[in-house]
C-alpha positions as YAML, in Angstrom:
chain: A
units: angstrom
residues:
- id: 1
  name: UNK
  ca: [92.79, 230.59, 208.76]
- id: 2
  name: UNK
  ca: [93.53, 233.97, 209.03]
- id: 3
  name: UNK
  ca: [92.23, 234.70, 205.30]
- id: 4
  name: UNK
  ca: [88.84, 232.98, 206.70]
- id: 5
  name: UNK
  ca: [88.81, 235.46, 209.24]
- id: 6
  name: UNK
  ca: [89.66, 238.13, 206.93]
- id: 7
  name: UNK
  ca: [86.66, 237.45, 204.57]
- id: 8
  name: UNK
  ca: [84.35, 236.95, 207.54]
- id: 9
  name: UNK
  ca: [85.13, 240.56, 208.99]
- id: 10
  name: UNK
  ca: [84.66, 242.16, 205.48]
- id: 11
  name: UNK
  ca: [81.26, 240.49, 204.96]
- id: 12
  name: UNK
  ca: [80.48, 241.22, 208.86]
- id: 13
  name: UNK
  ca: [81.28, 244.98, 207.99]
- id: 14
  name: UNK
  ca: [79.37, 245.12, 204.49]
- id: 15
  name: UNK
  ca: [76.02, 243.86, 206.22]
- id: 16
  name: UNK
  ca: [76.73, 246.48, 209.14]
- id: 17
  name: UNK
  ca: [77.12, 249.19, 206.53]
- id: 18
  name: UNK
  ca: [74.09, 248.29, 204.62]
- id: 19
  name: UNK
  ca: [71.73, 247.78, 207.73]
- id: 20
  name: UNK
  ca: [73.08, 251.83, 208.26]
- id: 21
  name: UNK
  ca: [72.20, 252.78, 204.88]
- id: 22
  name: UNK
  ca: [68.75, 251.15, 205.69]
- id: 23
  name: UNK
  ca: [67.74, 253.19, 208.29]
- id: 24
  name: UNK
  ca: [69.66, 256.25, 207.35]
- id: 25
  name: UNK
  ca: [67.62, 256.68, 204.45]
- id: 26
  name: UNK
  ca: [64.17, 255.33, 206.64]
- id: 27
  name: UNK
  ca: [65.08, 258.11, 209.23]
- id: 28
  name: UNK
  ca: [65.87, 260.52, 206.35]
- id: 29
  name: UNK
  ca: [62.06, 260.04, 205.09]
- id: 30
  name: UNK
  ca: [60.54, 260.18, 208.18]
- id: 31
  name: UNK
  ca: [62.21, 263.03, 209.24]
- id: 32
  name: UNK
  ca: [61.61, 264.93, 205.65]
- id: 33
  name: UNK
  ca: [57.59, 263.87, 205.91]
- id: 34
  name: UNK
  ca: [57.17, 264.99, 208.84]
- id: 35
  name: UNK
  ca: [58.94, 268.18, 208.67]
- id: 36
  name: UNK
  ca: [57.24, 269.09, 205.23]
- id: 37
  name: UNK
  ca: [53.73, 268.42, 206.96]
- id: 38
  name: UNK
  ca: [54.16, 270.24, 210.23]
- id: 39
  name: UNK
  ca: [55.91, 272.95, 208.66]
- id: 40
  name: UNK
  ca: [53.31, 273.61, 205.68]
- id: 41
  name: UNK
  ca: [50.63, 273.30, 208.46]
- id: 42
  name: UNK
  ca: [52.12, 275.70, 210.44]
- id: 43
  name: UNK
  ca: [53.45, 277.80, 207.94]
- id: 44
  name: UNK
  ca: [49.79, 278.43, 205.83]
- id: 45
  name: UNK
  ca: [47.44, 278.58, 209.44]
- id: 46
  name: UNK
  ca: [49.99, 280.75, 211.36]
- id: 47
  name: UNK
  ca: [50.97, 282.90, 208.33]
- id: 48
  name: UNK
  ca: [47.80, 283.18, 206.76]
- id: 49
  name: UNK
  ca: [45.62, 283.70, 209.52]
- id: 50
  name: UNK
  ca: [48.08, 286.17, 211.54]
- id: 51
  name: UNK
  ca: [48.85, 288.50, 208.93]
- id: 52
  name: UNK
  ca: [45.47, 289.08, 207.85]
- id: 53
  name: UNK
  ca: [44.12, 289.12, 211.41]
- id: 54
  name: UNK
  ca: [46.31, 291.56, 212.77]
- id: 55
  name: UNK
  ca: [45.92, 294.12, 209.40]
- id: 56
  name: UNK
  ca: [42.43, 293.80, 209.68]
- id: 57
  name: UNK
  ca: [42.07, 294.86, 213.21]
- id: 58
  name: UNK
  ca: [44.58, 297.35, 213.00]
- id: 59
  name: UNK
  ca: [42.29, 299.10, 210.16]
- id: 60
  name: UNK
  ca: [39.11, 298.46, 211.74]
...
């Protein structure tokens, strides 16, 4: 009995760590797309346009 209840815990814990593994790696992708869109948005508008803004009005 106790060997029945030994096996059922492992299996209980293997299907808890892969359901973890599942949505570590889904919250790992969702967090790297997002973060590699908003960022190169941000990154090339902001950069881009405030550099070049701010040097051109400064020479003008």
């Amino acid at each position: 009995m106790f060997s029945v209840m030994l096996i059922t815990a492992t299996l209980l814990s293997q299907k808890i760590n892969s359901i973890t593994d599942s949505l570590t790696a889904r919250y790992e992708t969702l967090v790297t797309t997002r973060q590699d869109t908003l960022v190169t948005a941000k990154q090339d508008t902001l950069v881009t346009a405030g550099p070049d803004t701010l040097v051109t009005t400064r020479q003008d």
